[in-house]
C-alpha positions in Angstrom: 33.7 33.4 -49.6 30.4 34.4 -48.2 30.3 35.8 -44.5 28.2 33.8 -42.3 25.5 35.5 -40.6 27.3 35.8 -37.4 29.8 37.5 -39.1 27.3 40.2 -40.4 25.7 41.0 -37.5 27.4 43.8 -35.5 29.2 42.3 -32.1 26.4 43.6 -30.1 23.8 41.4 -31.7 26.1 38.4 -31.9 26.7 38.5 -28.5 23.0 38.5 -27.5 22.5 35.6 -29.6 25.2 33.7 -28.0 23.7 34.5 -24.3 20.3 33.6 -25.5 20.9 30.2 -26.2 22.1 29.5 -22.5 18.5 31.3 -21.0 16.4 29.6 -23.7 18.0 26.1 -21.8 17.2 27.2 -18.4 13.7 28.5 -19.0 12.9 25.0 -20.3 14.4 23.3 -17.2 12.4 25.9 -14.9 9.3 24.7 -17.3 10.0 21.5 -16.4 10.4 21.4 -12.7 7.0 23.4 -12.4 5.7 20.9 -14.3 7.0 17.9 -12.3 6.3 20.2 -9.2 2.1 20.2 -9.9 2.2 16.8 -11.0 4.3 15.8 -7.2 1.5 18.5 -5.8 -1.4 16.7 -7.2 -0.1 13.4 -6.0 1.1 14.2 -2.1 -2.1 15.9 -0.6 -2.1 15.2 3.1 -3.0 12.0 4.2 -5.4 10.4 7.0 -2.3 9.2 8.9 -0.8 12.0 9.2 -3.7 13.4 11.2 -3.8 10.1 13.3 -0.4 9.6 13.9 2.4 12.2 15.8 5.5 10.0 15.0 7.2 7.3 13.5 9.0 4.2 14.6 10.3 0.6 14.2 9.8 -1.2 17.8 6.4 -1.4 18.7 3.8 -3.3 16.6 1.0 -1.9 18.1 0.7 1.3 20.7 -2.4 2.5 21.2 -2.9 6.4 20.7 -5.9 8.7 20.8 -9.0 6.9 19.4 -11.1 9.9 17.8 -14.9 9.4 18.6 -15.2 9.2 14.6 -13.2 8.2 11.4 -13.8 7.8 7.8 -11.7 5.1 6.7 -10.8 5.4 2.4 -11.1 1.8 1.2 -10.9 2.4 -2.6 -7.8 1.3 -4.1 -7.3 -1.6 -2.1 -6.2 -5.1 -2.7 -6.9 -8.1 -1.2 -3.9 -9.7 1.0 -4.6 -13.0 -0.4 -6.6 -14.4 -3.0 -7.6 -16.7 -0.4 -11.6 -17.3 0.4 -11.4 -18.9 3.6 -11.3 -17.9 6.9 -10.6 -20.3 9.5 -10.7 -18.4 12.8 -12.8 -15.2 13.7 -11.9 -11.9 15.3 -13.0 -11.6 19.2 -12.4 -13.9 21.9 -11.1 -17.2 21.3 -9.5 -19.9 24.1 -10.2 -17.4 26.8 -8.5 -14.8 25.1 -9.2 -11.7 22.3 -8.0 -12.7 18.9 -7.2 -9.5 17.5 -7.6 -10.5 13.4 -8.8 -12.7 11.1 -7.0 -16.5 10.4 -7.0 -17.1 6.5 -6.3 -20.7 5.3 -3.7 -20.4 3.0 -0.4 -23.0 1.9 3.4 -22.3 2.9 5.0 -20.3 0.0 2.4 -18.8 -1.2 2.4 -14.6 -2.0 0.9 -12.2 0.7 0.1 -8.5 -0.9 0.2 -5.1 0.6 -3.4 -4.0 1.2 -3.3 -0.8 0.4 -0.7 2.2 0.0 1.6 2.9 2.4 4.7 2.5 4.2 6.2 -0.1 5.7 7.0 -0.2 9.8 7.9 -3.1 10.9 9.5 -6.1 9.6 10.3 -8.8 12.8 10.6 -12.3 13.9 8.8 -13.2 16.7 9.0 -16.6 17.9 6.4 -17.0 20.8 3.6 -14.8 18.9 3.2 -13.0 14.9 6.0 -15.0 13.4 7.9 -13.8 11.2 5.8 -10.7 10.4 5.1 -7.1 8.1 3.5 -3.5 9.8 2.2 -1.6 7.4 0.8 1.9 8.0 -1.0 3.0 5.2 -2.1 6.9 4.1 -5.6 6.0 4.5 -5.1 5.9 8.5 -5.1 2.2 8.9 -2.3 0.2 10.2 -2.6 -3.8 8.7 -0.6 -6.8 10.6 0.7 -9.5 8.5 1.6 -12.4 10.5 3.0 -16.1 11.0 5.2 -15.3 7.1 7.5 -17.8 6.3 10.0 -15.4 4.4 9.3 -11.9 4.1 9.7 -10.1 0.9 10.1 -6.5 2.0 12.0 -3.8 4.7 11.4 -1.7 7.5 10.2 2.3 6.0 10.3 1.0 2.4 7.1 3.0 0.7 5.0 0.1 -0.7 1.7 0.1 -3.1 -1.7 -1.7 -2.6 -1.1 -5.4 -4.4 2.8 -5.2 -3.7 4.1 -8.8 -2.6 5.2 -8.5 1.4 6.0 -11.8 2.4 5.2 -15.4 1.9 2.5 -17.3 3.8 3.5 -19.9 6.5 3.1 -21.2 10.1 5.9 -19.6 12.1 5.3 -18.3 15.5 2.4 -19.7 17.7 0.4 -21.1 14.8 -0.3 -24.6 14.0 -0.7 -24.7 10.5 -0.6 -22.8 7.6 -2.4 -19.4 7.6 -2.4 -15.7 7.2 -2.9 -13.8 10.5 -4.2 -10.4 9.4 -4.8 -7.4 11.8 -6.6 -3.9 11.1 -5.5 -1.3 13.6 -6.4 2.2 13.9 -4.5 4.3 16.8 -3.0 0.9 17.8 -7.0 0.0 18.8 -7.2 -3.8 16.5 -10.2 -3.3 14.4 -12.5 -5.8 13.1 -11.0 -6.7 9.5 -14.7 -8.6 8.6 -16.1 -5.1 8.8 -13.7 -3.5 5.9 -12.9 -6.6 4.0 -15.0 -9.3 2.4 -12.8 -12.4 2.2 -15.4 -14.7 0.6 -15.8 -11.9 -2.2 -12.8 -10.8 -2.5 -13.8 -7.8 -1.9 -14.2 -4.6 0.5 -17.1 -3.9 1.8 -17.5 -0.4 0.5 -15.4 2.4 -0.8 -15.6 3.9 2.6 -16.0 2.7 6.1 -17.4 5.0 8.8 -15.7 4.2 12.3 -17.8 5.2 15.0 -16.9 4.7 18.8 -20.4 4.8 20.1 -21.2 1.8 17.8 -18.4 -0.3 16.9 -18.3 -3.4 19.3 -22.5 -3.9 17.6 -21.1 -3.7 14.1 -18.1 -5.9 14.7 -20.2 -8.7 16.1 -22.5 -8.3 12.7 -19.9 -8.1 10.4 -19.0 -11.7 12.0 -22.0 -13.1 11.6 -21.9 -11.6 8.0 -18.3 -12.2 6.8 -16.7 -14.6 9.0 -16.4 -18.3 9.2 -19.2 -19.6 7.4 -20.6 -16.3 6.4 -20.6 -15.3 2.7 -20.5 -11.6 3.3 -21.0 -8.8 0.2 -23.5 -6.6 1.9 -22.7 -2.5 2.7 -22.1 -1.7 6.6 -23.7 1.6 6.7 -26.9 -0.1 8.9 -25.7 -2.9 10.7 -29.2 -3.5 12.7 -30.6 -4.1 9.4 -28.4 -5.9 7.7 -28.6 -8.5 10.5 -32.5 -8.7 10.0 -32.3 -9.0 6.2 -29.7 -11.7 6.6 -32.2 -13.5 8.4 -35.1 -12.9 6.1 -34.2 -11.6 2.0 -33.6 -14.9 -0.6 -30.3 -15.7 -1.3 -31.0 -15.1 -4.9 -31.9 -11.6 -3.9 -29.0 -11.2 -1.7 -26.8 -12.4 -4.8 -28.1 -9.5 -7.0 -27.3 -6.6 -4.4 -23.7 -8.3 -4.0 -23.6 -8.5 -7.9 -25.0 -5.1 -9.1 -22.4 -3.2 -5.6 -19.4 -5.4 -7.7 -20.8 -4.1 -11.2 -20.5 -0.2 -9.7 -16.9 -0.8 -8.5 -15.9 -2.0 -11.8 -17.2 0.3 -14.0 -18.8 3.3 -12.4 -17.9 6.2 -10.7 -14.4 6.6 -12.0 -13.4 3.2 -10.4 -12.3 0.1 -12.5 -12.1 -3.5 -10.4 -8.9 -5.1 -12.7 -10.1 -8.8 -13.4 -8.2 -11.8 -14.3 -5.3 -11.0 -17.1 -6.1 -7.1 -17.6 -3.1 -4.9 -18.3 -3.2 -1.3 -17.5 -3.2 -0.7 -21.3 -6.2 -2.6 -21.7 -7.8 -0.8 -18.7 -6.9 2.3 -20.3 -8.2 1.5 -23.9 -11.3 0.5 -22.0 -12.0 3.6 -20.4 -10.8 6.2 -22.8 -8.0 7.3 -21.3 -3.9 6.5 -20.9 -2.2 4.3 -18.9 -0.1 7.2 -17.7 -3.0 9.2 -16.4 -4.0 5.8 -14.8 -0.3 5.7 -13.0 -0.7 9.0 -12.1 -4.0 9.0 -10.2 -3.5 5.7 -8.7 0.2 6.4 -7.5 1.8 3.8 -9.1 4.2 2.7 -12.3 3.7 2.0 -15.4 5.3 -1.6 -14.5 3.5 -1.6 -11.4 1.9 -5.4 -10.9 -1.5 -4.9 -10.9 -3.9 -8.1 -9.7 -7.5 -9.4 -10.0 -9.4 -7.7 -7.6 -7.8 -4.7 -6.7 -9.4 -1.2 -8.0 -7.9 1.5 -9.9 -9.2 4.7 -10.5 -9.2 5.8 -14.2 -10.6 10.0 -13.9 
């Protein structure tokens, strides 16, 4: 009977065949952490909050911290918390006291979304004010209130994605009817959501907004006028002066055209895609020349991720 190769190599050799096998194992395991280890790199670069915020914690809704002088806000990747175009009560004061969000009309049971990436904070009932209500603190440095829910649909430090369900709309709380109470904090100061978000649109206003100390309290009451009840909205925030004065004065036709052509760049240019009604992340992908993995990997999400109309991916 033939001798087997083994058994024609002299022990030396054999034995450093046998040890090999073992090293050729761990050297592709150490290949493959490195690799998971750049792709976890590329994906957890500091965030906003983290430079806003000093700790973490679970009782208070709202505490007010340092406000810096100035902050760039990252809206891209959002998603609107409800497909809802209505808003029924404005930010500012309202019965002889400050309304610190925006009222959207919306029915009981139906599905409130995350607005952006983040973490959840706060998941409470409270009976004389928010309701049954989410606190979300996203990486982008925002902080976004949910409130009056009539069942919530997710817990206290779970990490959540922009366009994840939260909760489910009601009228619990101090509320008298059906509606989403939604709140835009920075440091614990409530923000103006009308002057990030475009309700009517369904939309943000921008991929970035530019928080200034010296100048907000001017651009919130614009950004009212703009995007709040009765406004149609669409139009960038980066001169607010002037925006008021062309609100006044440019056609609506021509005002339609600047709204369309700022929607046609978020969809397609830039990197950015805007997912419309009934697209899959395949058929994103096929559109764009690229993979849905690479899609999932830039946009921090999974491949079964729920994606919805509205909310904007980026795709390189």
């Amino acid at each position: 009977m033939a001798l087997s190769l083994m058994a024609m190599m002299p022990a030396s050799a054999q034995d450093l065949l046998a040890n090999q096998a073992p090293i050729d194992r761990k050297m592709r395991a150490v290949d493959s952490i490195q690799l998971h280890q750049m792709l976890e790199s590329e994906m957890m670069q500091p965030s906003a909050a983290s430079q806003l915020y000093d700790d973490w914690n679970n009782m208070y809704a709202h505490k007010q911290t340092t406000l810096p002088d100035s902050f760039l806000i990252d809206l891209r990747g959002f998603a609107m918390p409800t497909p809802s175009r209505q808003i029924t009560s404005n930010f500012g004061a309202r019965w002889g006291r400050q309304h610190k969000g925006l009222d959207i009309k919306l029915n009981t049971g139906d599905t409130i979304y995350a607005a952006f990436n983040g973490k959840v904070r706060i998941v409470r009932y409270e009976p004389k004010g928010y309701g049954k209500y989410v606190v979300i603190r996203h990486d982008n440095g925002l902080e976004t209130i949910y409130g009056h829910m009539s069942k919530h649909l997710c817990q206290e430090n779970q990490d959540i994605r922009a366009g994840e369900p939260i909760g489910l709309g009601g009228s619990t709380g101090r509320s008298t009817g059906s509606h989403l109470h939604f709140e835009t904090r920075l440091c614990g100061t409530a923000l103006n959501p009308a002057l990030m978000f475009d309700f009517y649109n369904q939309d943000v206003v921008g991929d970035y907004y530019m928080f200034r100390k010296a100048t907000y309290n001017q651009e919130s009451i614009v950004a009212t006028r703009l995007r709040g009840v009765g406004g149609q909205g669409g139009e960038d925030n980066t001169d607010y002066a002037q925006l008021a004065q062309k609100k006044q004065t440019q056609p609506k036709a021509q005002q339609q055209t600047k709204r369309t052509s700022r929607r046609q760049q978020a969809q397609g240019s830039g990197g950015y895609h805007k997912v419309q009604s009934g697209e899959t992340l395949s058929a994103i992908a096929r559109k764009h020349g690229t993979t849905v993995s690479a899609i999932c990997r830039l946009n921090r999400i999974r491949q079964n991720s729920t994606i919805r109309p509205g909310q904007i991916l980026r795709y390189n």
